[in-house]
SERO-4910 file (N, C-alpha, C, O; in steps of 0.05 Angstrom, whole numbers):
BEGIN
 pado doro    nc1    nc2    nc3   cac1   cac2   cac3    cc1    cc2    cc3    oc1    oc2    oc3
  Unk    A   1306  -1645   -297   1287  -1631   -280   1264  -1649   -274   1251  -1659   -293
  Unk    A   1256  -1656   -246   1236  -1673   -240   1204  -1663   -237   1205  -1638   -238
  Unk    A   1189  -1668   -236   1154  -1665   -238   1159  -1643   -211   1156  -1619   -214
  Unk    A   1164  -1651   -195   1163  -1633   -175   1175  -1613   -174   1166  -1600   -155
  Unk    A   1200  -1598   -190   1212  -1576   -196   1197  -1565   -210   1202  -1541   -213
  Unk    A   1173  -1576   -224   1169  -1566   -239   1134  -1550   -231   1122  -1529   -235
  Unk    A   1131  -1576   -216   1097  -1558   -198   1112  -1536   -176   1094  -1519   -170
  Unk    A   1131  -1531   -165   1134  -1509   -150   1143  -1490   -179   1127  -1472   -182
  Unk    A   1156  -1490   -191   1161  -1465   -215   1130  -1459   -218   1125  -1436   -212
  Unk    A   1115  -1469   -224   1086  -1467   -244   1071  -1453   -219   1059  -1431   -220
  Unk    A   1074  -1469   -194   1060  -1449   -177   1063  -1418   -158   1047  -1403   -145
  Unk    A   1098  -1418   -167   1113  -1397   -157   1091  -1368   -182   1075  -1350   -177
  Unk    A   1103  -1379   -206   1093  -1361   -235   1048  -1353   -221   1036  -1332   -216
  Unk    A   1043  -1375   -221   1021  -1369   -217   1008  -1349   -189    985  -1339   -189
  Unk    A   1026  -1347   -169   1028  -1333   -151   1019  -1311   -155    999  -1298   -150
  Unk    A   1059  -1307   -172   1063  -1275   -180   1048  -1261   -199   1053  -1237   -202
  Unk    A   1025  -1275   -216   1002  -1269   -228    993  -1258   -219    997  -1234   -220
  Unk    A    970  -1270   -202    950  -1260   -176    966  -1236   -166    955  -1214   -167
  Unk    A    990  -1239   -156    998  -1209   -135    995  -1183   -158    991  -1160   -152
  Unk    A    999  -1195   -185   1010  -1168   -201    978  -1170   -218    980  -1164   -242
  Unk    A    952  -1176   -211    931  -1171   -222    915  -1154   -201    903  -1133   -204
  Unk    A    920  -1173   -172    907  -1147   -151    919  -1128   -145    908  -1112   -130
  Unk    A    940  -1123   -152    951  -1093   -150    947  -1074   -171    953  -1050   -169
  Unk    A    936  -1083   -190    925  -1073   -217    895  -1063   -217    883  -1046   -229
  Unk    A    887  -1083   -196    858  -1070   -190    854  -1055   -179    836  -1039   -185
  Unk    A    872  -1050   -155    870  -1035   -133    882  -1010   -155    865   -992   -154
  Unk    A    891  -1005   -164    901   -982   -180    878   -970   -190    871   -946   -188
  Unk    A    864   -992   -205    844   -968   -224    820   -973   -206    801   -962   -217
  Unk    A    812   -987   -180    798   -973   -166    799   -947   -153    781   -931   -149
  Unk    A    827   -945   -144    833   -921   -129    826   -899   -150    812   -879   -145
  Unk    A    838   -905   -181    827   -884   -198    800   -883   -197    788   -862   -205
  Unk    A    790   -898   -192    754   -893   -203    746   -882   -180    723   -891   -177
  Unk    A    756   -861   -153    746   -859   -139    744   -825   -144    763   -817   -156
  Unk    A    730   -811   -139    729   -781   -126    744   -770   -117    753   -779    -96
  Unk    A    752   -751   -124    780   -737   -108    761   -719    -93    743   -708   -106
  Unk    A    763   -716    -70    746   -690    -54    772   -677    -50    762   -655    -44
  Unk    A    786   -675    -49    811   -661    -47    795   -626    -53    780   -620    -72
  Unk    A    807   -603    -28    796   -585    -49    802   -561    -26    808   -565     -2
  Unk    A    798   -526    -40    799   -517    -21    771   -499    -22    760   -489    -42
  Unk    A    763   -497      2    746   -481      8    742   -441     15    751   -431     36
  Unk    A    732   -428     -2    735   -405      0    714   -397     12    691   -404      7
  Unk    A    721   -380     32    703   -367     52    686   -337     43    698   -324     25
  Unk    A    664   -325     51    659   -299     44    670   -283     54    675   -264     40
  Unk    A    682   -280     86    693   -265     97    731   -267     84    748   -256     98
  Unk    A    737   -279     65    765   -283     53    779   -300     60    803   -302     52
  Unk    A    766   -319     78    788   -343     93    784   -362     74    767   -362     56
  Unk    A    804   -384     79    805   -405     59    815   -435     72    836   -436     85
  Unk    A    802   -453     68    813   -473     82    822   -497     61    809   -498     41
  Unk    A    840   -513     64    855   -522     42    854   -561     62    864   -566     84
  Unk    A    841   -578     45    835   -611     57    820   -629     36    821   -630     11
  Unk    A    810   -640     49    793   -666     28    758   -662     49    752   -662     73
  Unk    A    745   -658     25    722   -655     32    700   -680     43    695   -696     26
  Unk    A    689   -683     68    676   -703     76    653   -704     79    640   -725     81
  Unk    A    646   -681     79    612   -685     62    600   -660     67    605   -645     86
  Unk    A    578   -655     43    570   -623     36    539   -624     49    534   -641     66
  Unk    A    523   -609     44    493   -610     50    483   -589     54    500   -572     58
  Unk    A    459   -581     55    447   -550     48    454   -540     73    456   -515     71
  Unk    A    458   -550     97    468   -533    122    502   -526    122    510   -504    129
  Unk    A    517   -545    116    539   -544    129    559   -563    111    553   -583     99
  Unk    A    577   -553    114    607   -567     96    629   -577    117    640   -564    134
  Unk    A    631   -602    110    650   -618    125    684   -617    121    690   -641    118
  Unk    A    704   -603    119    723   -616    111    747   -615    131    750   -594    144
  Unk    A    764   -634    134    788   -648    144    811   -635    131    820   -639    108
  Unk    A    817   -620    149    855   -597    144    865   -614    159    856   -632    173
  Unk    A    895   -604    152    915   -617    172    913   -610    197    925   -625    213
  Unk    A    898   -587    207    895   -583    235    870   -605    245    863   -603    269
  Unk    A    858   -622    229    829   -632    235    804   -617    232    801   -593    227
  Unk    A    779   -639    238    760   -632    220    751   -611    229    753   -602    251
  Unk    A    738   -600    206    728   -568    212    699   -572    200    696   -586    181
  Unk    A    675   -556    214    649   -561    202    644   -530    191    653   -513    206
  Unk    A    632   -522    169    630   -496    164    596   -483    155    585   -497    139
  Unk    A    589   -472    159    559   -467    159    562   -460    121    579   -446    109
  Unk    A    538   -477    109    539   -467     84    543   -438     70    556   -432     50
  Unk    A    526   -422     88    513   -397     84    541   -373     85    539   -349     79
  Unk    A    564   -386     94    587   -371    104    608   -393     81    632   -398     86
  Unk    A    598   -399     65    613   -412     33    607   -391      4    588   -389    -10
  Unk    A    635   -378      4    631   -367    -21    641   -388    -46    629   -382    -66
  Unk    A    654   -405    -51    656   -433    -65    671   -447    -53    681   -444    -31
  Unk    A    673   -469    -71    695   -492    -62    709   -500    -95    697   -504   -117
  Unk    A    738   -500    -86    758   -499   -110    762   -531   -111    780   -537    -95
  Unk    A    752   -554   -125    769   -579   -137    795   -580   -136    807   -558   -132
  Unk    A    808   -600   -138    832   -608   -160    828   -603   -186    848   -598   -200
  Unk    A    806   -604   -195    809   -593   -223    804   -568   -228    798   -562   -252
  Unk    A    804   -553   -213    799   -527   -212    785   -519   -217    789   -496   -224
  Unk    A    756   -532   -220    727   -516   -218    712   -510   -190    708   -523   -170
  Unk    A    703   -482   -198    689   -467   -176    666   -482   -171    647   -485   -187
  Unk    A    669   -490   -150    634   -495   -143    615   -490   -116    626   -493    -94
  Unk    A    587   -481   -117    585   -482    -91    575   -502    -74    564   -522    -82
  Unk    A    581   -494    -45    580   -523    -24    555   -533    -32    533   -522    -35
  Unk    A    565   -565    -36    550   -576    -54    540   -610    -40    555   -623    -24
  Unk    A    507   -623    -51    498   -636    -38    485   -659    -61    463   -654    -70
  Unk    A    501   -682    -70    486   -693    -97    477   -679   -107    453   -678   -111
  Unk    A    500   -656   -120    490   -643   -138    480   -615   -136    486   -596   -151
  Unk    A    469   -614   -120    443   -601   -111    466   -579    -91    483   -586    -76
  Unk    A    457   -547   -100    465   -529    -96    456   -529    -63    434   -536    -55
  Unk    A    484   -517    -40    476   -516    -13    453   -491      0    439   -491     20
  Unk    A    456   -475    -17    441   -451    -19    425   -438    -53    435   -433    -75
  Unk    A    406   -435    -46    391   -413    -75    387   -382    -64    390   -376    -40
  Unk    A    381   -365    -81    370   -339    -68    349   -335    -73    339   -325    -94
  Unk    A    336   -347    -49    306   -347    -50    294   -345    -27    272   -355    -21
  Unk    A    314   -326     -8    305   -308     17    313   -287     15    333   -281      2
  Unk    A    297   -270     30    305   -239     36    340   -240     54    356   -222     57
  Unk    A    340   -266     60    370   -270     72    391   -276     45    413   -267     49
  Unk    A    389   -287     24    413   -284      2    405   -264    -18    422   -263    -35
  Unk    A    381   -243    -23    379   -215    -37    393   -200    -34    396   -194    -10
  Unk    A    404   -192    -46    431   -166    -41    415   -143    -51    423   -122    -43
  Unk    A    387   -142    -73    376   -111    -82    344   -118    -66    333   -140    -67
  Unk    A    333    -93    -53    304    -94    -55    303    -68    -57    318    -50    -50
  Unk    A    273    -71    -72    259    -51    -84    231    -50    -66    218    -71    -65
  Unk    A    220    -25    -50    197    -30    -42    174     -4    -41    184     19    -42
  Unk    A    144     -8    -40    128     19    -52    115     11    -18    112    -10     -4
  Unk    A    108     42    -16    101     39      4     71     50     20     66     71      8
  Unk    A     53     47     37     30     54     29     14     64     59     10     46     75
  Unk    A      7     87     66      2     87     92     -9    117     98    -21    132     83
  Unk    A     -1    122    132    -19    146    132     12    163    163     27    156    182
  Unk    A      4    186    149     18    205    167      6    221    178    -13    230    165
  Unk    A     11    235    216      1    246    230     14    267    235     34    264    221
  Unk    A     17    289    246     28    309    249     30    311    286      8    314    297
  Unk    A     55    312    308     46    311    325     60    334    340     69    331    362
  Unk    A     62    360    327     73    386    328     49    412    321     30    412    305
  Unk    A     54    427    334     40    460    338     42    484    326     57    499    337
  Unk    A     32    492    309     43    521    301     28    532    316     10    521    328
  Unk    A     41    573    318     37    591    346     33    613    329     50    622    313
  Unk    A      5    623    337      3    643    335     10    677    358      9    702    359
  Unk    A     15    660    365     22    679    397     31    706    389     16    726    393
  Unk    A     59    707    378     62    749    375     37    761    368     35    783    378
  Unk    A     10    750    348     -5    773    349    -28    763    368    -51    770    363
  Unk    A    -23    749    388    -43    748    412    -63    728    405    -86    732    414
  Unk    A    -57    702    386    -64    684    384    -61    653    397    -45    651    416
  Unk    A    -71    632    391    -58    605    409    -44    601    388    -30    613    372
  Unk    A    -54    575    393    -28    553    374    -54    526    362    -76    521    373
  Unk    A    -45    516    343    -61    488    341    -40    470    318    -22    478    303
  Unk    A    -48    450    322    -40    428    305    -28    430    276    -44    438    258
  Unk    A     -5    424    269      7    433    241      3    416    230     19    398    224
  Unk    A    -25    416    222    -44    400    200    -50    375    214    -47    372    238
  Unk    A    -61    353    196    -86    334    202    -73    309    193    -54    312    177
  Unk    A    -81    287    199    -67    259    194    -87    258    161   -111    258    155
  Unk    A    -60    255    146    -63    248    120    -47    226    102    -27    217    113
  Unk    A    -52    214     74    -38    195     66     -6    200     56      8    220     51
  Unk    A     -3    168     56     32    169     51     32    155     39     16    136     39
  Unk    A     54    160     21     66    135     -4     96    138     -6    107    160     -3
  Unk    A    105    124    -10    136    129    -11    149     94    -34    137     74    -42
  Unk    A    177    104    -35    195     80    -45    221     80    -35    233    100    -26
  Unk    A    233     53    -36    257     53    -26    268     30    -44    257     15    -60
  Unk    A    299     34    -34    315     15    -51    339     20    -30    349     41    -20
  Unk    A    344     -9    -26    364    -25     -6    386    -44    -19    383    -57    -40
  Unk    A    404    -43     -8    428    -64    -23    437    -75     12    442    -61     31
  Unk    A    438   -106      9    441   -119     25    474   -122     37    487   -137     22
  Unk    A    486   -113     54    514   -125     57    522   -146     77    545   -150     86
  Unk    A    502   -156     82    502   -180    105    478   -197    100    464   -191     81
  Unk    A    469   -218    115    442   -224    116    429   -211    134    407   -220    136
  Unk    A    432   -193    149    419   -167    169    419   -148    161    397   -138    157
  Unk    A    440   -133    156    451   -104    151    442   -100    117    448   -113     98
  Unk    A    423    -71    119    423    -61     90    435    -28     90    447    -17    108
  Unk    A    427    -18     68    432      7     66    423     23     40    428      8     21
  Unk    A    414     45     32    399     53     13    390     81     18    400     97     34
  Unk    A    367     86      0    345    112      7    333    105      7    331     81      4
  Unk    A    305    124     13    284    137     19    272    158     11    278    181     16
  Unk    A    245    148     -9    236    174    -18    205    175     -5    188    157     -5
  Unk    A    204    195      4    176    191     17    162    228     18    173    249     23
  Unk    A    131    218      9    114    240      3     90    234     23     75    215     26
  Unk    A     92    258     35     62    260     51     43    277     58     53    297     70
  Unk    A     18    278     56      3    306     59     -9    305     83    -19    286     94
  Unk    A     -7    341     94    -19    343    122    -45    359    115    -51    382    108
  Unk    A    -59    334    122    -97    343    123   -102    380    138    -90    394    153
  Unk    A   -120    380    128   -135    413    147   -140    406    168   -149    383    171
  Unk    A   -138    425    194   -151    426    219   -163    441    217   -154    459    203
  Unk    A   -188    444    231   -203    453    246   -192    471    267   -205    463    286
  Unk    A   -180    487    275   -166    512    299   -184    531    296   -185    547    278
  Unk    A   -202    528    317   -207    561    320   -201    560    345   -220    553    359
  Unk    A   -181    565    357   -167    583    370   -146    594    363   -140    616    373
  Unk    A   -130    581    343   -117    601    328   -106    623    330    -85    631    340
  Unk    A   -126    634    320   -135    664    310   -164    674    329   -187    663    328
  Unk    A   -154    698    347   -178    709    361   -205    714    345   -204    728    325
  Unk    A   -233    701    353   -254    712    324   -255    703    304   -268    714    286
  Unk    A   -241    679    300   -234    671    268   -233    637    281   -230    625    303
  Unk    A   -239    629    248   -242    593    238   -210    598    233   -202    619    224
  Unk    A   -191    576    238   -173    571    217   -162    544    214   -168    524    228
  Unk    A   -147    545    194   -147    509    183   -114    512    182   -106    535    178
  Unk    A   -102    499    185    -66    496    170    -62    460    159    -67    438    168
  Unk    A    -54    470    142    -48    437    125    -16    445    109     -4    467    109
  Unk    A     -8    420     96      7    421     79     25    395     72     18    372     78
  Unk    A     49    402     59     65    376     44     89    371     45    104    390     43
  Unk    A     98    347     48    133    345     55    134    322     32    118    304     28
  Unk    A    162    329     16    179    307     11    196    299     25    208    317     38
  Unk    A    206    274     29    222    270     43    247    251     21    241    232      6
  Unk    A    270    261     24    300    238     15    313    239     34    322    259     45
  Unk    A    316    212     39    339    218     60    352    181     62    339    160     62
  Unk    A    384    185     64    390    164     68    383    136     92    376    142    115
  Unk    A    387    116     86    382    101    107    396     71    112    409     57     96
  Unk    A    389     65    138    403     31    136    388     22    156    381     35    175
  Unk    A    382     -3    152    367    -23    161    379    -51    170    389    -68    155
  Unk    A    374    -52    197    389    -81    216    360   -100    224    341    -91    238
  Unk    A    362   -125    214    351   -137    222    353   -159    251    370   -177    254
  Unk    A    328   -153    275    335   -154    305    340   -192    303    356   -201    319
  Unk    A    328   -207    288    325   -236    291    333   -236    260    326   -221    242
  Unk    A    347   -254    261    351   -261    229    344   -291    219    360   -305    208
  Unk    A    317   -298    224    308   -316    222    295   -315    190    303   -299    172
  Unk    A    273   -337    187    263   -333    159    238   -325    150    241   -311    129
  Unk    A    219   -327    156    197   -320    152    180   -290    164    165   -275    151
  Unk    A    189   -288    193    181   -267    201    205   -258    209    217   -273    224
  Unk    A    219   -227    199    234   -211    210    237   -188    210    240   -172    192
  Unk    A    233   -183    246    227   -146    250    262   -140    244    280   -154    236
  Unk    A    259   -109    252    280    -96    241    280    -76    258    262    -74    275
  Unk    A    305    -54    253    294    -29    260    306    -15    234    319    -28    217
  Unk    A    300     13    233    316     32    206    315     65    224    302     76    242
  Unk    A    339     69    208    343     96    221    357    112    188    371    102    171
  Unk    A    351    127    191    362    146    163    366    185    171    354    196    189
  Unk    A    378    193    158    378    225    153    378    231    119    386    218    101
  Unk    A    366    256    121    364    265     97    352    298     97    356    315    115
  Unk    A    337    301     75    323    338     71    292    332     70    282    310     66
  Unk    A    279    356     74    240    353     70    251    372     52    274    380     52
  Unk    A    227    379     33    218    395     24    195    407     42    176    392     36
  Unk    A    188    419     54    159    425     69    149    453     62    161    474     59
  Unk    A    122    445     60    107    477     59     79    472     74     67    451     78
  Unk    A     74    497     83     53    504    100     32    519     91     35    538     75
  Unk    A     13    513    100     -8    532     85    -30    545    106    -47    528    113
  Unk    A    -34    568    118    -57    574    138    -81    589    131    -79    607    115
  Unk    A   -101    584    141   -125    600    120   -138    601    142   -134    584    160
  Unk    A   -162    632    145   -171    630    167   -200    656    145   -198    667    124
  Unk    A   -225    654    167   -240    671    167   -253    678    192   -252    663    212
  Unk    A   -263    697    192   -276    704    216   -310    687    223   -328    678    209
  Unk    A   -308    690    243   -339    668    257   -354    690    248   -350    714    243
  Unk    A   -383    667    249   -406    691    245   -407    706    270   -402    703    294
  Unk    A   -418    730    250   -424    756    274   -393    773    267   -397    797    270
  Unk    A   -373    770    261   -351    787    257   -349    782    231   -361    766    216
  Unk    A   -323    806    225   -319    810    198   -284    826    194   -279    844    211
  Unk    A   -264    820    174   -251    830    168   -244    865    187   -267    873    189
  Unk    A   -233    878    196   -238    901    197   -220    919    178   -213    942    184
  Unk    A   -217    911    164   -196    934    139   -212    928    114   -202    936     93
  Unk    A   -244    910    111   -260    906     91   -288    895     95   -304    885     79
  Unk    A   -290    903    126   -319    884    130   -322    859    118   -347    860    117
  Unk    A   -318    844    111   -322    826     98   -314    799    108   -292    798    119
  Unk    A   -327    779    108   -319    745    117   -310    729     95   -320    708     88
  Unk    A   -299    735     90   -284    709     64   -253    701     82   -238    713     98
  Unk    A   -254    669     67   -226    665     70   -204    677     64   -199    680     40
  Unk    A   -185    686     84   -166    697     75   -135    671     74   -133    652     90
  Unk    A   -119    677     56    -90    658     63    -76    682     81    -76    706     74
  Unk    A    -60    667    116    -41    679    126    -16    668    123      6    679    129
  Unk    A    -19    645    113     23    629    117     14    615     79     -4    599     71
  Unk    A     29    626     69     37    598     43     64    603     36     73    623     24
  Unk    A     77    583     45    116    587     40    118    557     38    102    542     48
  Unk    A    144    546     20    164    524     24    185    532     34    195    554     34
  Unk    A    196    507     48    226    509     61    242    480     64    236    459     75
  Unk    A    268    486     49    285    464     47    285    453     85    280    473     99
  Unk    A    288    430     99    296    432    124    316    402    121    318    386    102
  Unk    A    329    403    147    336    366    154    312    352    160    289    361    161
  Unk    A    317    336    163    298    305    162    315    286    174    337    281    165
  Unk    A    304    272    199    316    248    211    297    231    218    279    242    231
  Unk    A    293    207    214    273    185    219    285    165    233    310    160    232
  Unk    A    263    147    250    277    119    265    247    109    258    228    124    254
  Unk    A    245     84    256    224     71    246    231     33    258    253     21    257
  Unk    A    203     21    268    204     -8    268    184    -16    256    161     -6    258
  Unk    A    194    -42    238    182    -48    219    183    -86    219    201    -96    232
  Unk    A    169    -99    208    175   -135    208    163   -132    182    143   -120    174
  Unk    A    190   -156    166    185   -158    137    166   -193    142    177   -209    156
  Unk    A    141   -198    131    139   -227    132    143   -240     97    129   -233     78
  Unk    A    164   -258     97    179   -270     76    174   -299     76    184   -318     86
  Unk    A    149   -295     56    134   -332     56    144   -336     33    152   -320     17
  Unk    A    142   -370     33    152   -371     11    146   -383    -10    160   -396    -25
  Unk    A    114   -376    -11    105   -380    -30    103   -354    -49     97   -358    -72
  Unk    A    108   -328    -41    114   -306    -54    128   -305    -68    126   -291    -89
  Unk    A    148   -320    -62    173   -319    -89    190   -295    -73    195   -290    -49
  Unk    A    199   -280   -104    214   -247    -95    189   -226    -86    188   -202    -90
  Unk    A    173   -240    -74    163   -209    -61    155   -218    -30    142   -236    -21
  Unk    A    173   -191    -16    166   -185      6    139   -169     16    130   -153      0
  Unk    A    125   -172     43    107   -163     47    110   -148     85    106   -163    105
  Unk    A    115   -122     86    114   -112    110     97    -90    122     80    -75    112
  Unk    A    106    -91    142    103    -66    159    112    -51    180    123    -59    200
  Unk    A    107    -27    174    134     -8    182    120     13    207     95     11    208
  Unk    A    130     28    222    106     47    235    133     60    252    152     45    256
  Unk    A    134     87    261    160    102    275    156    135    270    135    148    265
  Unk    A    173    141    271    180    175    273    188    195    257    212    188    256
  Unk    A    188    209    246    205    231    232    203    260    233    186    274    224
  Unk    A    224    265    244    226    290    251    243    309    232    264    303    220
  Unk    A    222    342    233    232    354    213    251    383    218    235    401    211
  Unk    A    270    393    224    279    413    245    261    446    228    246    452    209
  Unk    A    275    458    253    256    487    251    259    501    235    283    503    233
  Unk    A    245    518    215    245    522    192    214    545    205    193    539    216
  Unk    A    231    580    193    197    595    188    184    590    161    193    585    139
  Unk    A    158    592    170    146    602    138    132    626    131    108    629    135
  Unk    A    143    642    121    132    672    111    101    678    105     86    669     88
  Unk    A     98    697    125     68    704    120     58    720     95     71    740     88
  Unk    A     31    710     80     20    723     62     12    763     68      6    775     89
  Unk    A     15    770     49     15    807     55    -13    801     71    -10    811     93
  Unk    A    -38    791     68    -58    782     88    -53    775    117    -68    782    135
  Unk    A    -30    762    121    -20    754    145     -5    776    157     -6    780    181
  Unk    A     14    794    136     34    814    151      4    836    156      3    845    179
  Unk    A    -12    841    141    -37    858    154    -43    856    185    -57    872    198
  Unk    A    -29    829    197    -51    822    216    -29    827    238    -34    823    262
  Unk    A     -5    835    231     21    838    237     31    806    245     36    800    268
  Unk    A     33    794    231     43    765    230     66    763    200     61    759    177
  Unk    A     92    767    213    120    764    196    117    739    187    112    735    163
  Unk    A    119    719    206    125    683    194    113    661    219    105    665    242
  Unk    A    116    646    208    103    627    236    123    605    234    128    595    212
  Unk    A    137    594    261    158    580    259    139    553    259    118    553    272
  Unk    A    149    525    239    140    504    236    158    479    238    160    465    218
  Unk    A    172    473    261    177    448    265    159    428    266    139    434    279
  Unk    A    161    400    254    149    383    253    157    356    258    175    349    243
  Unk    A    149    342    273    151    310    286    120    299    281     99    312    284
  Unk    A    122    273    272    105    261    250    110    230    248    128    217    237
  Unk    A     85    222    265     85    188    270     77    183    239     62    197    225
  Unk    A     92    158    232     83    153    201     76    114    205     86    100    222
  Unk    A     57    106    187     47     87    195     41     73    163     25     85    148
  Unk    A     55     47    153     57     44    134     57      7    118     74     -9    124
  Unk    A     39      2    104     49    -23     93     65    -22     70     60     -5     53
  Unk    A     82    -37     67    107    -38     49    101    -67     33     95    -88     45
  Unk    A    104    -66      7    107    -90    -14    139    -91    -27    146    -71    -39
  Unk    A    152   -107    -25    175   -104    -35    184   -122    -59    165   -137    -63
  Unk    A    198   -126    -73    202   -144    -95    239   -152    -91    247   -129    -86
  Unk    A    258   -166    -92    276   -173    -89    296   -183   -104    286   -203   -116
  Unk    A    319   -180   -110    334   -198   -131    365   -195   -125    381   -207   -139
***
């Protein structure tokens, strides 16, 4: 065997070194790489099945066999690995979404704080009387509790208490001062759509049904110079004190403002309608004296309200 059989053997060997060391690298580089491999589960139940090309607090990138698809974070219920951990659309780490808007809250809780008007008539008319105002703009407080099923759409109750101030009527009653006031609870179911679903400021509208509790109360005396005629006498008399179960239907617009330095608490305001259907209320044996059976009391009732809410 001569020198030169022997530098092509030596350099053949040394070749096949090199080929079988960079193919060795390339191996455990390819291992040291990230599998984005993965599938993506949707909230609405869809699922998309590719290799993931990049995550970020808006939006998820990934490449199916149909090609690339971009997906809004907010519409990611997780993303499944190859190794089969759940995770959500994800950005170094760093979660694509927190719930730390009134848009990812699924519960609110809110107290509510304001004033109610009365914008309905009771009638005295069968015994030859007018009519006046079924009571006086008085305060409101109420609570609610909402469960979110969209980032717009809620749904829940409504408990709400309000008192109707005294009026002043003398016309009323012919010869006579009289006042009518009184009190409604209100429950009634509701749901709430928000018109912009933006972040910081968002109006809404709400619409609900439910029951009042309502009662009425009428008190009257006679003006100076007259008097009772079955006792001479001027004192207050009661003509209406009754409760009555009724329906209850409300529509209301309201803008929640959701800063975010509040954290979980919301801060709004609400202002709209509620109407109460017709319902009598039985006259006091003072009132049947005057030949007054009952006095019919439907009520419609602007309500006007700030709302604090807390969220989770």
């Amino acid at each position: 065997m001569t020198s030169t059989q022997l530098d092509l053997r030596s350099g053949g060997a040394t070749l096949g070194y090199m080929r079988t060391t960079i193919a060795f690298l390339l191996l455990l580089f390819a291992a040291a790489l990230p599998s984005r491999a993965a599938v993506v589960l949707l909230k609405d139940g869809g699922r998309l099945e590719g290799s993931i090309v990049s995550s970020t607090t808006k939006e998820v990138v990934i490449q199916t066999a149909a090609g690339s698809r971009r997906i809004e974070a907010e519409r990611v219920q997780s993303i499944e690995y190859d190794s089969g951990t759940k995770l959500p659309p994800q950005a170094d780490a760093a979660p694509a979404w927190a719930p730390d808007s009134a848009k990812d809250a699924k519960n609110l809780f809110s107290l509510g704080l304001g004033l109610a008007g009365p914008l309905s008539d009771v009638n005295f008319g069968v015994i030859g009387g007018g009519s006046a105002s079924n009571g006086d703009i008085g305060p409101l407080i109420g609570m609610r509790y909402l469960r979110a099923f969209s980032s717009r759409v809620a749904a829940g109750f409504d408990l709400d208490y309000f008192h109707r101030g005294a009026t002043d009527s003398p016309g009323l009653l012919p010869m006579a001062d009289a006042s009518v006031r009184g009190d409604n609870l209100l429950f009634m179911g509701i749901a709430r759509w928000f018109i912009l679903d933006t972040k910081s400021v968002r109006p809404y509208l709400l619409g609900g049904v439910g029951m009042s509790r309502s009662s009425t109360r009428i008190d009257a005396s006679p003006i100076p110079g007259f008097a009772w005629t079955d006792t001479n006498t001027d004192e207050v008399r009661r003509l209406v004190d009754d409760t009555a179960w009724a329906f209850a239907s409300t529509a209301r617009l309201g803008v929640d403002f959701d800063w975010e330095f509040a954290g979980p608490s919301v801060f709004g305001l609400e202002a709209g309608w509620t109407g109460i259907s017709n319902r009598r209320y039985a006259a006091t044996r003072s009132g049947r004296d005057l030949g007054l059976d009952s006095v019919s009391g439907p009520l419609n009732v602007f309500m006007l309200a700030a709302r604090w809410s807390w969220r989770w």
